[in-house]
N, C-alpha and C positions, 0 to 999 in steps of 0.2 A: 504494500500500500504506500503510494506516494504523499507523499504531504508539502504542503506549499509554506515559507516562511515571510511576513513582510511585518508592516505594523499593521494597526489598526487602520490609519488614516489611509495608507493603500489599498485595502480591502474597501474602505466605504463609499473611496473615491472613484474602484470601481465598476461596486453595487450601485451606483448612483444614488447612494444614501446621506446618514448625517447627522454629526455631534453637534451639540445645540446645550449649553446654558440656559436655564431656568432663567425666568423676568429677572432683572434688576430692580432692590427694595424700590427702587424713582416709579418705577414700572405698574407696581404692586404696592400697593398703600393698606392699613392696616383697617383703614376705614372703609376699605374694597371687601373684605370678609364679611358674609353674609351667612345665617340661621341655615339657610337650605341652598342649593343651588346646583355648579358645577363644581365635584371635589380638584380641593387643588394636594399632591404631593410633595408634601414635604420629607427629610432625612427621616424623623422620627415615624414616619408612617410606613418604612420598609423596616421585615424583618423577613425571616424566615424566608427570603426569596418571593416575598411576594409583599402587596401593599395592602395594612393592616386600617380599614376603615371606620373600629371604634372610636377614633378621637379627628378623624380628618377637618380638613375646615374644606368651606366654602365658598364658594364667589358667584355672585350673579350670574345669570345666561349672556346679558350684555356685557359685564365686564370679560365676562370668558371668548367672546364674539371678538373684543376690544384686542385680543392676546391669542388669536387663532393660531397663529404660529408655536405657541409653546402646546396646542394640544395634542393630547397624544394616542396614537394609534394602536389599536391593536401587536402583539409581537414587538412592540418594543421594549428597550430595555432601559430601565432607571435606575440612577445609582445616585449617591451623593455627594456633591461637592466639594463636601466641607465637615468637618467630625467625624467619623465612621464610616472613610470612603470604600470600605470595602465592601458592604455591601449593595445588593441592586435587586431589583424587582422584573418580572417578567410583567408588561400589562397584558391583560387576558380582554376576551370581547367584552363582559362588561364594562368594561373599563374605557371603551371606546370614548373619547371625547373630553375626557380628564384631562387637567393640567398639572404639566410639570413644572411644581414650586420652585421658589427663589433658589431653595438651599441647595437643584437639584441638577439635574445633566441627564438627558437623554440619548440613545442610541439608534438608528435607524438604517437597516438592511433590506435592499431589495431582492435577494436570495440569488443573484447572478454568481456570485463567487461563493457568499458564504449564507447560509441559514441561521435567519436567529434564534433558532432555540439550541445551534449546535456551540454559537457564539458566547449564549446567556450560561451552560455549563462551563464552556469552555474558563471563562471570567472566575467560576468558582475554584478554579484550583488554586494552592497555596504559592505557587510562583511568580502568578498573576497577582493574585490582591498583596503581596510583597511588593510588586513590581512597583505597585501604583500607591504603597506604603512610600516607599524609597525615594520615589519622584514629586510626589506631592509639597508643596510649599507650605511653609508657617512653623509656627515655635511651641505656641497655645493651643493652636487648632490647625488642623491639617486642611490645605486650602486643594482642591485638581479644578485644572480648566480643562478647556476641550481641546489647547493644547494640548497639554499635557497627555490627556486621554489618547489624540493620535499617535502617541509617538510610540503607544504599547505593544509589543509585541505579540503577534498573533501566527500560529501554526493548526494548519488547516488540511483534511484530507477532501477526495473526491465528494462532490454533494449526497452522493448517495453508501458514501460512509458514515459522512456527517449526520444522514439520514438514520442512519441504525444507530447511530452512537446517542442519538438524541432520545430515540425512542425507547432505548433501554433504560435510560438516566430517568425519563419523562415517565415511564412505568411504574418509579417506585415515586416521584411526587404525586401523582395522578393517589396513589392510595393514601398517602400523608396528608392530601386535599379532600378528600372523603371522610376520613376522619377528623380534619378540623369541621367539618359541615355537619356532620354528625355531633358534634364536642358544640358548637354554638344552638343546634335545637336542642340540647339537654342545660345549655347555659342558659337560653332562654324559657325554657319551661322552669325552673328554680328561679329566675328571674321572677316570671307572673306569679307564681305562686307568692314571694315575698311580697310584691305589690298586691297582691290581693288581700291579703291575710292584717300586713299591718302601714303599706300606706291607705287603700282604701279600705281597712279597718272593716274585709267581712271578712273574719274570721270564725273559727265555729264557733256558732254561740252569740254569733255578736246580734241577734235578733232579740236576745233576752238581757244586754249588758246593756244596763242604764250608763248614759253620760254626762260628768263629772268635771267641774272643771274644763271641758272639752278634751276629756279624755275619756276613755270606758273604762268603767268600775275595776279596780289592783290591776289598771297599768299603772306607769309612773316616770317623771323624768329625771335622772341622775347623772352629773357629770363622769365623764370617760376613767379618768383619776380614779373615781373611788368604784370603779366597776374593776377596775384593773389590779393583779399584784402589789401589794405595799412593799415601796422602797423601790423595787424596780420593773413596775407594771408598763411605763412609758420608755423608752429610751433610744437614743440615738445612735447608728454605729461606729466607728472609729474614726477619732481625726485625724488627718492627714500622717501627723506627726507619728503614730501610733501604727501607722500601718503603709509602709512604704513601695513604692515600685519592686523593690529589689526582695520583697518579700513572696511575690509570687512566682511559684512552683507550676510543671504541670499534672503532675498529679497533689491530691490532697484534698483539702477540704471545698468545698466549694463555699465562695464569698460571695453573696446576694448585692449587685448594682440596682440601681434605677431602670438600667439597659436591659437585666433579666427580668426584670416582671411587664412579661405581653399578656394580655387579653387575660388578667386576673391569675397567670400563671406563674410559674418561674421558668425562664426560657434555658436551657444548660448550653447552647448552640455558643462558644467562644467564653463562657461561664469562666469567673477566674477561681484561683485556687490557692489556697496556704499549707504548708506543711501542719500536720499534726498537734507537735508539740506548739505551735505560737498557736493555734484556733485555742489551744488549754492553758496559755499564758494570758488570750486573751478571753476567759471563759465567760465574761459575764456579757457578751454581745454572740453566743453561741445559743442558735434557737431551739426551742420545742415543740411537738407536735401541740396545735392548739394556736398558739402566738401568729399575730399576722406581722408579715414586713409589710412597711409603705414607704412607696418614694418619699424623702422630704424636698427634693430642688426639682425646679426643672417641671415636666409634667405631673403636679401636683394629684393626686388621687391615685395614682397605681398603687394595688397592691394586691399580695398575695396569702394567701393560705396554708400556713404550716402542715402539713403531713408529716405522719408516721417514716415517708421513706424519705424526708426531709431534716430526720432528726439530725441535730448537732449542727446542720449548715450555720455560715457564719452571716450574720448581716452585716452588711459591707459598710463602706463612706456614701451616705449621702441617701440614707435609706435609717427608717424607723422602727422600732422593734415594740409592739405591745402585747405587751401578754397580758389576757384577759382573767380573769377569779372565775373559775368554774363555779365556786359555789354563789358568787354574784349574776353571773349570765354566762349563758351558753356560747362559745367560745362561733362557734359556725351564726348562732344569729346574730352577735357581735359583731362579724365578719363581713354579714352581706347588708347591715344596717346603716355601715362605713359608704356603702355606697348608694345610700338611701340621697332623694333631694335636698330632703333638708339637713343631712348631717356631714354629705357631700358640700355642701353651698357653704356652710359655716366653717368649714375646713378648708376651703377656700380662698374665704373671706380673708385667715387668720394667714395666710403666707405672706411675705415682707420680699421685697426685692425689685428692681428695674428694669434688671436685663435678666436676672435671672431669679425666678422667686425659690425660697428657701419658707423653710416650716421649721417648728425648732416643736422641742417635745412638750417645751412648759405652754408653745401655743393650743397643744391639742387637749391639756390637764382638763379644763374647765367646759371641752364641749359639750353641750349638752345629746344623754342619749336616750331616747324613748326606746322602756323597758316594758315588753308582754309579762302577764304573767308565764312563771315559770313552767306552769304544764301548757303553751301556748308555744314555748321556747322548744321544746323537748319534742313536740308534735311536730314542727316546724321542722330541724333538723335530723328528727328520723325519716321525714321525706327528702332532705337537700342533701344527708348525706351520702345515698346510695347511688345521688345524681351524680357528686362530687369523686366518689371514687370510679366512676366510667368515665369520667372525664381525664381522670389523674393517668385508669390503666390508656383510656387511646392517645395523652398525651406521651406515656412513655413507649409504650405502639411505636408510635413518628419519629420518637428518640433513638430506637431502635435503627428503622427504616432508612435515617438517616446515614447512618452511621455504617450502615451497608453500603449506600449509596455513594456517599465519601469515600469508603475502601477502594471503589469499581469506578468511580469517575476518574484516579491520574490515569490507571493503568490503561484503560478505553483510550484517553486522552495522548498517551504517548506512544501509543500504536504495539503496545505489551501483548494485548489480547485484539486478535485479528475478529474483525467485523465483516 
């Protein structure tokens, strides 16, 4: 099998395709973001090889008409600019018409030389995204333009190698995408359930629960603090100082970022690590089944759910650690109450910062948290917990899947295993 070698910008220059820069902030005003509209992609809305629509923002139909050139088509490939240039996204046909944000950089192939789903693997191997580690400008934050991006090296076989090497890669996504579709109607049906039960308050029984104060009879509202461990129910994980570059290993403990918790999870996809003995030097930011982490900077509200096969993980810099009092509230309805409106909004409210907001732990002591009674609590998470571990087994499924597919992409990719 012959393979062709050039960069990228000769391949697109002659696919008749094309790198492209996301608007400039001049371009895109903050007062252009709208409630509903056309999503625009930003860096933080790519993970897992694809663009993750829980938190996307918006922009009118005419502002996005205004900016037709940045939208994006089917089979292209997105990646980011600027902080985490190594990842990138495949758009899919929904996704027809979307834009590619300020933070972001576009790919576009007319399949004359190269295919882009053999291209969008291709990008996933670790020589590549070093490449473009290596090349990339800045001190603080790693900048790529579309310079940069042409001048990346690309090795390419016959289209209809490229063909099969795509289709076997794309065989084990295809089932990692089934299972997150799977994993979102079990998160949404735990979802309505919460909202039924205790934002719109019909819960069982709620036909005979007089209301009180505009509450129903033994509920009640208690700040977060005193629902939580005393002494260290709230806490923050490691400053800087405390826990250094130079500290992480590739195997070992797994340290919980802001970056790992996607879609209510913990992602392990580039998860970092510490040896042993300092997770036990630093024990008192080593979590437990039960305890949620929450981002505190940055996209304020992520967070996740301690599990059993999460025991010991470390919560990292820049990430919150609560552990709840089992005999105060149920540790899962505590969980999903965090991402209630109103205790979402007041959590919110309470982050401090300009450019980048920050939450601190003494801000979340005093939040106020509406408490079910306790056999409401109990009813509650015998139904969400059953949800919660098929969620956990098909997220480790993909983990899996993954990690297969990782094995079999250099080899495919370097012409090891003939196609």
């Amino acid at each position: 099998m012959t393979w062709k070698r050039t960069n990228l910008g000769e391949v697109v220059s002659a696919d008749r395709g094309l790198i492209q820069t996301g608007p400039f902030g001049s371009q895109l005003h903050q007062s252009d973001y709208t409630p509903e509209g056309t999503p625009v992609i930003m860096p933080t809305d790519i993970s897992d090889g694809r663009v993750s629509a829980d938190r996307i923002a918006f922009v009118s139909e005419q502002t996005a008409d205004r900016m037709s050139r940045h939208k994006l088509r089917p089979r292209t490939i997105v990646l980011p600019r600027r902080g985490d240039i190594t990842k990138r996204a495949f758009i899919r046909d929904d996704q027809d018409g979307w834009l590619c944000g300020s933070g972001c950089l576009k790919i576009e192939v007319q399949e004359t030389e190269i295919l882009p789903e053999f291209l969008y693997y291709y990008m996933d191997q670790h020589e590549v995204t070093q490449w473009l580690d290596q090349h990339a400008v800045g001190s603080t934050m790693l900048n790529l333009s579309a310079g940069i991006v042409t001048q990346m090296p690309v090795r390419y076989p016959e289209k209809k190698e490229q063909e099969t090497i795509a289709s076997i890669l794309s065989a084990y996504d295809e089932l990692m995408e089934n299972n997150r579709r799977r994993m979102a109607l079990l998160e949404n049906a735990a979802r309505l359930l919460y909202q039924e039960w205790f934002v719109r308050l019909r819960f069982p029984g709620h036909d005979h629960t007089p209301i009180t104060h505009g509450l129903p009879q033994g509920w009640d509202k208690m700040s977060l603090e005193e629902l939580c461990c005393e002494g260290d129910g709230i806490q923050t994980g490691p400053f800087g100082r405390q826990l250094h570059q130079s500290d992480y290993t590739v195997d070992g403990v797994p340290v919980v970022m802001p970056k790992d918790i996607i879609d209510f999870r913990i992602s392990v996809e580039g998860i970092a690590r510490i040896p042993e003995d300092l997770a036990d030097k630093l024990g008192r930011h080593r979590m437990n089944p039960g305890d949620i982490v929450y981002g505190r900077r940055g996209d304020i509200g992520r967070r996740a759910f301690i599990s059993r096969r999460q025991d010991g993980w470390f919560c990292g810099t820049g990430c919150l650690r609560i552990r709840p009092n089992p005999e105060a509230i149920d540790p899962r309805y505590l969980f999903d109450n965090l991402g209630s409106p109103d205790t979402a909004g007041t959590i919110a409210n309470r982050a401090k910062g300009s450019t980048m907001l920050n939450l601190s732990a003494g801000a979340l002591k005093s939040v106020p948290v509406l408490r079910a009674p306790r056999i409401l609590q109990e009813a509650y998470a015998e139904q969400a917990e059953p949800i919660a571990d098929m969620i956990e087994t098909l997220a480790l499924q993909n983990q899996k899947l993954r990690a297969a597919r990782d094995l079999l992409l250099p080899k495919l990719m370097s012409g090891a295993i003939e196609v």
